[in-house]
N, C-alpha and C positions, 0 to 999 in steps of 0.2 A: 644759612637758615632756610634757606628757598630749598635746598636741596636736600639738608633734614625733613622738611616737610613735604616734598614729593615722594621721597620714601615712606614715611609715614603712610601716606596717601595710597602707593601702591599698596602695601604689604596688609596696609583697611581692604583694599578691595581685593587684595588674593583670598581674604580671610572672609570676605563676603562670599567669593563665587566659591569657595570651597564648602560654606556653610549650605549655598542653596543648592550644588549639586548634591551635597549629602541628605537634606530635605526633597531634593527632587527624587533621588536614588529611593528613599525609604517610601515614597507617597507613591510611586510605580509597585515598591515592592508588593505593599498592604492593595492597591489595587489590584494586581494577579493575583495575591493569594485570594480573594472576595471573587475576582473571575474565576480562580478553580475549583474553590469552596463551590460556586454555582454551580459549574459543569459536572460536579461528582456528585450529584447530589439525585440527578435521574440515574447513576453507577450505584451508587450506597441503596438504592429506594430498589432496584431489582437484585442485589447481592442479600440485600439482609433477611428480604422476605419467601428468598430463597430454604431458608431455615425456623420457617413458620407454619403453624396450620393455618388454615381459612379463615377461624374466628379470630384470630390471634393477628392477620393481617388488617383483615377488617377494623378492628380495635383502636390497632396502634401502627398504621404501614409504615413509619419513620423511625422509630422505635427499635429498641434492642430486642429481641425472642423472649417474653416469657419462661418457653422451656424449648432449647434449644435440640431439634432432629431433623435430619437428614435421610429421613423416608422421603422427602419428594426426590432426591437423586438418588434414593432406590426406584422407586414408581418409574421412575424417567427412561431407566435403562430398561428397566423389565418391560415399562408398555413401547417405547418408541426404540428401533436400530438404530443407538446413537453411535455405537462402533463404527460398525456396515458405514451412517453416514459423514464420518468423520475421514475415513481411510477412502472414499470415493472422492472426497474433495480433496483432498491431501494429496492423490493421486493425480485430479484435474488440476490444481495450482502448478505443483511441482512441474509437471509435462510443460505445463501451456505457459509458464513462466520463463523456462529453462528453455526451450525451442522462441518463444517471443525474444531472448536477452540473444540469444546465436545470430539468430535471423535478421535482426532492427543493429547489431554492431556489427554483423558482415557486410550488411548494407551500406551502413555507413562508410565503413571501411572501405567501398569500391569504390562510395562517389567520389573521395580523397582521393584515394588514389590515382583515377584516371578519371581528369576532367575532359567533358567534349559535351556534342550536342545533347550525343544519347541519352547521358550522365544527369543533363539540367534539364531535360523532358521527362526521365523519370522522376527527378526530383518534382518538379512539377506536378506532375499524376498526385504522388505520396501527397503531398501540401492539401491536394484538391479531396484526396479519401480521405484523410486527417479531418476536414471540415465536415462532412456530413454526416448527420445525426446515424447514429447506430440504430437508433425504433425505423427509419426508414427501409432499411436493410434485410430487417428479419424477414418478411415474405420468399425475397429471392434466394436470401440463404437457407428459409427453410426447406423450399423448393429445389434447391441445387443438391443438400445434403440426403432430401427425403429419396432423389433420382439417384443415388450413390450407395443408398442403403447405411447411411450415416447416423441417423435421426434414431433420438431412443439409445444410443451409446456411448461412452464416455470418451471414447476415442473422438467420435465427432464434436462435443462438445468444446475436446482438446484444440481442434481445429479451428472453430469459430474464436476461439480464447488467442489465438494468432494473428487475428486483426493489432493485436496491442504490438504488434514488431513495429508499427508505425509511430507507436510512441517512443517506443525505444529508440527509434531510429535518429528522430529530430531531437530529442536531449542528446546522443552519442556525436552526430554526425557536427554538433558546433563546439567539443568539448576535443574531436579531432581535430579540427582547423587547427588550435592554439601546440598541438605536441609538433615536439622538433624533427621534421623533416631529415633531416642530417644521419640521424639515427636510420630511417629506414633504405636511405640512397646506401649507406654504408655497407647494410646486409644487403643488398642488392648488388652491391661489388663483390661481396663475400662469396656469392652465389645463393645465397637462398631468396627461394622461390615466395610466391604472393600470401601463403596458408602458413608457411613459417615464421615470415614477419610479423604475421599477425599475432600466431600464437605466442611466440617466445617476445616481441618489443612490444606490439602495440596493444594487448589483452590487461597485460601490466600497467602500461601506460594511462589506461584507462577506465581501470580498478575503480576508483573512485565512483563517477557516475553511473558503473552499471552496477554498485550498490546499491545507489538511489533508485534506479532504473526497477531493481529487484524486490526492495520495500514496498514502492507504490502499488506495482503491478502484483505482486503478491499479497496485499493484501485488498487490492480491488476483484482480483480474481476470486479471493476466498469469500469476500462478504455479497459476489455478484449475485442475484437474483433472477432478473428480466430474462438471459440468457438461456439456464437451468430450465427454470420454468416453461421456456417454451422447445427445448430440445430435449427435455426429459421427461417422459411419462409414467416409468418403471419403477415403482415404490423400492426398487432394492439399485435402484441405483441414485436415488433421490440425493444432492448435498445437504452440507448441514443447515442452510440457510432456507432451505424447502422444508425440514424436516421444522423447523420455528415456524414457517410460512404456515405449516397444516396443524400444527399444535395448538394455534389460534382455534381453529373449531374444536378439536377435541378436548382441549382442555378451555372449553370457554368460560367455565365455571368453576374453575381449578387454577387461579391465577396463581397461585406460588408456585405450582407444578410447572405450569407455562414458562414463568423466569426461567426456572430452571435449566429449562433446555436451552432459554437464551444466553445465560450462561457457558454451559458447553459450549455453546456455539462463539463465543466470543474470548474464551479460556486459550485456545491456541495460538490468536492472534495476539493478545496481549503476552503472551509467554516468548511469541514472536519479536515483538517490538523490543521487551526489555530486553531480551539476548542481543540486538540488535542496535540499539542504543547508539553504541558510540561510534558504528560502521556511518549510520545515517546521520549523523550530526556532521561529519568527517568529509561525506559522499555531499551533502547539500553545499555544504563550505569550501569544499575543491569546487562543485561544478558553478557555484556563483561564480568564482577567482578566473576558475579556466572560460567559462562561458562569456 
C-alpha cells in the first residue's frame, strides 16, 4: 500500500514539473515575442515610411502607405552616391576585416606556439592596448597617419581598422589553448615548417571562432562612424554610415527620404547576418565549449 502510494506520489509530481515547465517554457516564449514585437517596432517605424510621402507620414508614421511609391529610393540614389558609398565601405570592411582575422590568429598562433618571456610580455603590451579607450588614440593616430600621407584615404582608414587584430587575437588565442597539441608535434616530425601547420591543421581547427571573430568585426567595421569621420574628408570617398551622418542636414525636412538611405545603409548588413546565420550560432557555441 505504502509503495502504491509513493508511486502515485512520484508520477503527481512528474506530472506537476512537467506541467510547469511547459507553463514556464510558454510564459518565456509570449515574453520574447513582446521583447521582439518591441525592438521591431523603431525597424517597421523606418521601413514603412520609407514608402510614404511627407503628408502621408505626418498622418499616420505607423501605419500602412495610403499609396504606396518608391520615389524616395529614386531621390536617394539620384541626390546622394549611394553606390560610390557602398563599394568604399565594402572595400574598407573587407580589407580591414580580412587583414585584422590574419594578423590577431597568426598572433595567436606564435604565442601557442613558443612560450617564453618574450611571448608573455608581449601578451602583456596586447592586454594593456586591448584596455585603452580608442577617443584617446585618435590624436596620435591622426598625427602618425597625417606624417605618412595616409589621412583622406581608404587605405589608411584600412590601417587604423587593424587595431581590431587585437580582438581577434584574445578570442583566438584561448580557443587555441584547448586544440590537440599532438596534431601539430606530428607535422612537425613530418617536416612541415611553422606556415604549414598553420594553414593545413590549425586554420581548420579553428574555423569556428574566427567565424565569430568575422561577424562582430565586420559588422562593427561597417556600421563604424567615429573613425570615418575623422580620417575621411573627401565626399567621394565618404562610407555609407557618413553618407546617413550628412543626410541628416540635407534631408532635414525630408524625413522618408532620410530613412531611406538609412535603410541602404543597414540592407547589406542584415542580408549579411541572415546568410550568416547558422556560421554564427555554430561559431558562438564552439567558442563558449572550446573557450
Amino acid at each position: 500500500m505504502s509503495n502504491a502510494t509513493d508511486k502515485t506520489t512520484e508520477k503527481s509530481g512528474g506530472m506537476n514539473f512537467t506541467t510547469r515547465r511547459r507553463i514556464g517554457s510558454a510564459v518565456t516564449s509570449v515574453v520574447m515575442i513582446v521583447v521582439a514585437l518591441i525592438c521591431a517596432v523603431p525597424l517597421w517605424y523606418i521601413l514603412i515610411n520609407t514608402f510614404k510621402t511627407i503628408p502621408d507620414m505626418a498622418a499616420n508614421p505607423l501605419g500602412l502607405p495610403k499609396e504606396w511609391t518608391f520615389a524616395n529610393y529614386a531621390k536617394a540614389f539620384e541626390t546622394v552616391p549611394i553606390v560610390r558609398s557602398l563599394v568604399n565601405t565594402l572595400v574598407v570592411t573587407f580589407f580591414g576585416v580580412a587583414i585584422q582575422v590574419i594578423v590577431g590568429a597568426l598572433a595567436a598562433y606564435g604565442m601557442i606556439l613558443r612560450k617564453s618571456v618574450f611571448t608573455a610580455g608581449v601578451g602583456a603590451i596586447l592586454m594593456v592596448a586591448f584596455v585603452v579607450p580608442a577617443q584617446s588614440t585618435l590624436i596620435p593616430l591622426y598625427r602618425m597617419e597625417a606624417q605618412a600621407g595616409l589621412v583622406n584615404t581608404l587605405a589608411g582608414l584600412v590601417i587604423i581598422y587593424l587595431g581590431g587584430a587585437v580582438f581577434c587575437y584574445f578570442l583566438t588565442v584561448g580557443y587555441m589553448r584547448s586544440l590537440p597539441f599532438e596534431l601539430i608535434e606530428a607535422a612537425r616530425i613530418d617536416g612541415a615548417g611553422p606556415l604549414r601547420i598553420f594553414w593545413s591543421i590549425v586554420m581548420p581547427l579553428i574555423r569556428p571562432i574566427l567565424t565569430t571573430v568575422v561577424v562582430f568585426q565586420t559588422m562593427g567595421t561597417w556600421n563604424d562612424f567615429m573613425n570615418a569621420n575623422v580620417f575621411l574628408s573627401s565626399s567621394d570617398l565618404r562610407t555609407i554610415v557618413l553618407q546617413v551622418y550628412n543626410a541628416v542636414g540635407q534631408f532635414s525636412t525630408d524625413w522618408p527620404s532620410f530613412m531611406t538611405i538609412t535603410v541602404l545603409a543597414l540592407l547589406p548588413v542584415l542580408i549579411f547576418f541572415v546568410f550568416c546565420q547558422k556560421w554564427i550560432v555554430s561559431g558562438l557555441v564552439a567558442g563558449s565549449v572550446k573557450g
